[in-house]
C-alpha angles and dihedrals in degrees: 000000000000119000132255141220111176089173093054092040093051096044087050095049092047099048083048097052087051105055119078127239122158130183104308102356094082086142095120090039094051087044090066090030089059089045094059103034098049102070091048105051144060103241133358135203155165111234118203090264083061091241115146115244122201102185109200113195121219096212087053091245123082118231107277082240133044095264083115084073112056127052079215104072097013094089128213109348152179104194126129137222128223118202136191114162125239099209136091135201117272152152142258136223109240100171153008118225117206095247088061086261112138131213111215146196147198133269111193112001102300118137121197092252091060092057106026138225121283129086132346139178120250106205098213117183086252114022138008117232133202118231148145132269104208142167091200137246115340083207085085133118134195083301082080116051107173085055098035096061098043084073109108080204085056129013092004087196114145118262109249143161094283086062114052129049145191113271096200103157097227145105129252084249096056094036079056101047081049095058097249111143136133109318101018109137123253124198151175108290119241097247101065084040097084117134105240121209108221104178104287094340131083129209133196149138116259096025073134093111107331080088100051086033088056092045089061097058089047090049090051084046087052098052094039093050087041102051099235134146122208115245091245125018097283124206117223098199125176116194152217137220094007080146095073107034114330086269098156090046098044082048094048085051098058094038100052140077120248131056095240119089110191111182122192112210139141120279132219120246107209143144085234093067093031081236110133124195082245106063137081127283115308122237116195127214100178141023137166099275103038145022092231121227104283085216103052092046088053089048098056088046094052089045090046090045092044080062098049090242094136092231117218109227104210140184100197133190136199087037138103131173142189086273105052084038091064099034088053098052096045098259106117121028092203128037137174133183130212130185156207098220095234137188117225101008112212092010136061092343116215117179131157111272085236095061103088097039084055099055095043082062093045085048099054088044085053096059103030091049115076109230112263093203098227 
């Protein structure tokens, strides 16, 4: 039985649910990441798609050159790449008005119900500001359209990007001293990204992927302090701009050695996939983009059964991963998905407090034991 360190586990996540990384400026998030990884693995790394590499050698000793790093010059093998995604969803400035108010939109699929109004971060070149995102004032009438039509009472029409703004408080003048312009990133702001204890259960923003982000460190951490070796070289990879196309992970794909792509993501709990918040991890065998390895999804049931863990087999829609992007674009022969079973996906999160801790053991069972085969 693997050890565990909730305390570790729960300080890791949090740090990780406070620091801001939005679709391709993962710099913060790769920063703790690299902290972490580093000690744990055999060799570490920043590929040109800025995703983090932990490269973990099955003989215990990395190459004397770099040929680990490349499928180019690796030669044949039968490694496999882990993936959890650094970024968030997030949004973009479009446009500056002239009263220093600022038109956004998303990055990933994110809407402002699902996040709410209240403050954001705006991520200028030069300084980060703090401001509102805000529909206006409910007290309205026809006079104001955009508002008007947003009231399920009146034009029950749902709230989206055209509609709300950024309050900043500032001038043009001053957004432009600060480094905002079109394109600068805009996200979540700190205060409404604390990590809540419900029971035995946590709930959060951003557990997509901070939590699986944070299961494969524990995972690293767990191979390192036990001694143990994967069966075949093995790639912790943690990824950028999963949000908008799974780019970091197609490009990891490519780039690695190893034929397996294993993504770590949260999974959906509906009655529609039969999956509950309750249950044990979630494996999927289906999403929108690819049919996974049969294999590969029997194997992580049997490992999470072998645990006593109660896995969810899933065919889910509406969801794509690192893993299905790259098996759909012929990057990677063979993927497999595993998930934290989790309540309101790209909303309010709510998963168990044992769930990470869950998939970083499948994970290093999935590694350590040889494949059966069966």
């Amino acid at each position: 039985m693997a050890h565990r360190d909730d305390g570790f586990t729960e300080d890791l996540l949090r740090e990780l649910l406070l620091t801001y990384g939005p679709c391709g400026q993962e710099d913060e998030v790769r920063a703790v990441c690299a902290r972490e990884l580093e000690p744990v693995v055999d060799d570490m790394w920043t590929d040109d798609a800025g995703n983090l590499v932990g490269y973990v050698a099955a003989s215990g000793q990395s190459p004397p050159d770099d040929s680990h790093r490349s499928a180019a010059t690796a030669g044949p093998s039968g490694a496999a790449r882990v993936m959890a995604h650094m970024d968030e969803l997030s949004m973009l400035v479009k446009r500056i008005e002239p009263d220093g108010s600022l038109h956004l939109t998303q990055l990933g699929t994110m809407y402002p119900g699902n996040f709410g109004l209240g403050p954001v971060a705006v991520l200028g070149d030069r300084e980060t500001l703090t401001a509102v995102l805000t529909l206006g004032s409910e007290h309205t009438t026809k006079e104001s359209p955009r508002i008007w039509e947003t009231k399920p009472d009146q034009g029950d029409r749902s709230l989206d990007w055209h509609h709300v703004y950024v309050f900043t408080g500032r001038t043009r003048e001053e957004l432009s001293a600060a480094g905002v312009h079109a394109g600068t990133r805009v996200c979540v702001e700190r205060s409404k990204r604390a990590l809540v204890e419900i029971g035995d259960f946590v709930g959060c923003y951003f557990l997509d992927d901070r939590a699986a982000v944070t299961a494969l460190l524990c995972a690293a951490r767990l191979l390192r302090e036990g001694g143990q070796r994967p069966a075949e070289d093995v790639y912790l990879v943690f990824t950028t701009n999963e949000e908008i196309g799974g780019v970091g992970g197609s490009y990891a794909s490519a780039a690695l050695p190893g034929t397996l792509t294993l993504a770590l993501e949260v999974g959906p709990t509906e009655q529609e996939y039969s999956t509950s918040v309750t249950g044990g991890p979630i494996v999927a065998y289906k999403d929108a983009m690819c049919v996974y390895d049969r294999d590969v999804a029997d194997r992580l049931m049997r490992i999470a059964t072998d645990r006593g863990l109660e896995p969810q087999a899933a065919v889910l829609g509406a969801f794509m991963s690192d893993a299905s992007h790259s098996k759909a674009n012929g990057l990677a022969p063979r993927a497999g998905l595993l998930c934290l079973p989790t309540l309101s996906t790209h909303g309010y999160e709510v998963m168990s407090r044992d769930a990470i801790d869950a998939m970083a053991a499948i994970i290093v069972d999935f590694v350590v034991r040889p494949d059966d085969g069966k």
